[in-house]
C-alpha positions in Angstrom: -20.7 -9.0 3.7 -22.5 -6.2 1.9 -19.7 -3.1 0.9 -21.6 -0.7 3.3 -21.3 -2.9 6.0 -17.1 -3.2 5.9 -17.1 0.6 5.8 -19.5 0.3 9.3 -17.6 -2.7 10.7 -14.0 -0.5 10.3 -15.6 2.5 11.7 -17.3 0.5 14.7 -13.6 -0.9 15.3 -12.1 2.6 15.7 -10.8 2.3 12.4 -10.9 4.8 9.9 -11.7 3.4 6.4 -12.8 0.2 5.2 -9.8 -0.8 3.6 -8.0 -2.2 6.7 -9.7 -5.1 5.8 -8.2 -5.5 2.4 -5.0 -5.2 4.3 -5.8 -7.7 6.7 -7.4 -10.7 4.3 -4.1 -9.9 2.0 -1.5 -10.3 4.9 -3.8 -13.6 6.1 -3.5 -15.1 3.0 0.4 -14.8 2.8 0.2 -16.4 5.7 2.6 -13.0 7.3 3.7 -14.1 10.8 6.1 -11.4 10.3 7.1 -8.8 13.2 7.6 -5.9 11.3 10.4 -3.5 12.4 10.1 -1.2 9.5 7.1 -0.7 7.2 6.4 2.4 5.0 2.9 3.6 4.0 3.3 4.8 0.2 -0.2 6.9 -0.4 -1.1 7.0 3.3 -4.1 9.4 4.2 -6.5 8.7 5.3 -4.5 6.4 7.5 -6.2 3.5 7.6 -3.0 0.4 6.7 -1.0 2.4 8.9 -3.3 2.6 11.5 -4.0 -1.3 11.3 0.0 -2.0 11.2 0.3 0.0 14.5 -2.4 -2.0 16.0 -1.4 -5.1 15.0 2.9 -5.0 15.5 2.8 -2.4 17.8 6.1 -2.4 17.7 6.7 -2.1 14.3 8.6 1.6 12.9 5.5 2.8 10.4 6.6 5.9 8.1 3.8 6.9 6.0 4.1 9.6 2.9 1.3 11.6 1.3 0.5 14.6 -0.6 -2.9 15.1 0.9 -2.7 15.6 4.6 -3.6 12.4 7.4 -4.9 13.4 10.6 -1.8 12.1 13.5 -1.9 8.4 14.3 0.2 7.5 17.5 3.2 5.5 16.9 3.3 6.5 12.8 5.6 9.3 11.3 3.6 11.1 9.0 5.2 13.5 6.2 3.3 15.6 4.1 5.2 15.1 0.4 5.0 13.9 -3.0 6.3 10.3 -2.8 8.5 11.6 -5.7 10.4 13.4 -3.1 10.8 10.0 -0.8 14.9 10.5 -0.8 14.4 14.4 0.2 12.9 12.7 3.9 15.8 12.0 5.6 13.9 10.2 8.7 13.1 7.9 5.6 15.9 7.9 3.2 18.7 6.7 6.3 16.1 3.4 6.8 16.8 3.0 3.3 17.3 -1.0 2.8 15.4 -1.9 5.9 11.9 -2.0 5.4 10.6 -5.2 6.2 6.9 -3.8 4.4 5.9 -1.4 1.9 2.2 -0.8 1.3 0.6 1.4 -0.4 -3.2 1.8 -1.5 -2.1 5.0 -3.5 -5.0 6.3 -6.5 -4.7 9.2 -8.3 -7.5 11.0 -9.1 -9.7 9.7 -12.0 -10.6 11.7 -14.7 -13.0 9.7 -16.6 -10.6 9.2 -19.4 -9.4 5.7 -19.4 -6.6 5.8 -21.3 -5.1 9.0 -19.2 -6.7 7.1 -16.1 -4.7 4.1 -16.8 -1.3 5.9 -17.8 -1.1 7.4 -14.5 -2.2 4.4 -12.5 0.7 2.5 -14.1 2.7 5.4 -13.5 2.1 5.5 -9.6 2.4 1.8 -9.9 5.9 2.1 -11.5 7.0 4.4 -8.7 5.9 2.3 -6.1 7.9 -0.6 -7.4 10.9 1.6 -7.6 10.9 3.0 -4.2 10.0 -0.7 -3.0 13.1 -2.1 -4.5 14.7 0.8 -2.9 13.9 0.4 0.3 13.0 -3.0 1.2 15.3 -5.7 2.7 15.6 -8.8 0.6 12.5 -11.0 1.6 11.0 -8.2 2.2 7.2 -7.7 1.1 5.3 -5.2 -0.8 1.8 -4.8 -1.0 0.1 -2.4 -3.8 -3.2 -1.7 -5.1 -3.6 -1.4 -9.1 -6.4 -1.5 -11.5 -7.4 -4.3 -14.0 -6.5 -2.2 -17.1 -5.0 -2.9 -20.2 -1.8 -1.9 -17.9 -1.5 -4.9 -15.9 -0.3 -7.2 -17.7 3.1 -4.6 -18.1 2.8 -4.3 -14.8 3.3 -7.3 -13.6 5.6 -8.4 -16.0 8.2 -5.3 -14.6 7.4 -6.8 -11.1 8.5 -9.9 -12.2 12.0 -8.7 -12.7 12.4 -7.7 -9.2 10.3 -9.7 -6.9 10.9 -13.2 -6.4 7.0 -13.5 -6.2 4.4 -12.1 -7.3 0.4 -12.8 -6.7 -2.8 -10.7 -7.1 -5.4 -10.6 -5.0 -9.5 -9.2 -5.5 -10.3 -9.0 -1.7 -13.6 -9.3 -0.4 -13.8 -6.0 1.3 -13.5 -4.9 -2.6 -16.3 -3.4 -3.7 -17.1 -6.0 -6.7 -18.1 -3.3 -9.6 -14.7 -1.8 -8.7 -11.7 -2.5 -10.9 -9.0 -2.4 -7.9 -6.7 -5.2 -7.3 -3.6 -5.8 -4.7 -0.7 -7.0 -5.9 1.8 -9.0 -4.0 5.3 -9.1 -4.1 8.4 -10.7 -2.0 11.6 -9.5 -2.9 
């Protein structure tokens, strides 16, 4: 399917970016029966993974963090923060340990610079994995988008030492000049 055509496949679905099917393809291939009680959105807005998590375990708890703002979604507990500040939300910090799913499709903002591009990638990356260790129950999964870079390779190594598993994934609603990948891990 031609990129254009996820982005007008989520939006005719009610959804509200292309990257629910990312989300979707990367839970499928896990092979995720799960019923999620507690999953936390690191890097929310716009909203789409949460959005898609509502919809598809409705009864799952979704707590999503950003610094840029996300429009409400029914059912998800947004807060407007830097995910630095994760223990300062303490609708978040007392589920600490019981997160069954951490996502997060977080990006900073690219300056063109590859070397300071890649620095802070790794950096979000890095935070991600710590709040994931943080916060997830054991067998618990986390889901993260990173950048082939001359950073991964250190990356997944330092997932390694926390997560029982660890896979990447290139899906196919990935634009395929883009340099993202999803990282899986189980803890």
């Amino acid at each position: 399917m031609h990129a254009d055509n996820w982005a007008n496949k989520a939006k005719s679905m009610g959804y509200r970016s292309r990257a629910v099917f990312k989300l979707d393809e990367i839970l499928n291939k896990i092979g995720s029966k799960n019923k999620y009680q507690n999953v936390l959105d690191i890097g929310s807005s716009p909203g789409g993974w949460s959005q898609y998590i509502k919809k598809k375990y409705n009864k799952a708890k979704v707590y999503a963090i950003d610094i840029l703002d996300m429009e409400p979604i029914d059912g998800v507990n947004f807060y407007q923060e830097n995910i630095e500040d994760i223990d300062n939300i303490i609708d978040i910090k007392t589920l600490k340990g019981t997160f069954n799913l951490v996502i997060s499709d977080i990006a900073p903002n690219l300056s063109g610079i590859s070397a300071v591009d890649n620095e802070n990638i790794f950096e979000l990356n890095q935070l991600t994995i710590n709040i994931a260790k943080d916060y997830l129950i054991s067998d618990g999964f986390l889901i993260m988008k990173t950048f082939q870079n001359n950073k991964l390779k250190d990356l997944r190594k330092e997932m390694e030492l926390f997560f029982k598993i660890v896979q990447t994934y290139k899906p196919a609603a990935s634009k395929k000049q883009s340099g993202e990948i999803y990282l899986f891990g189980v803890k």
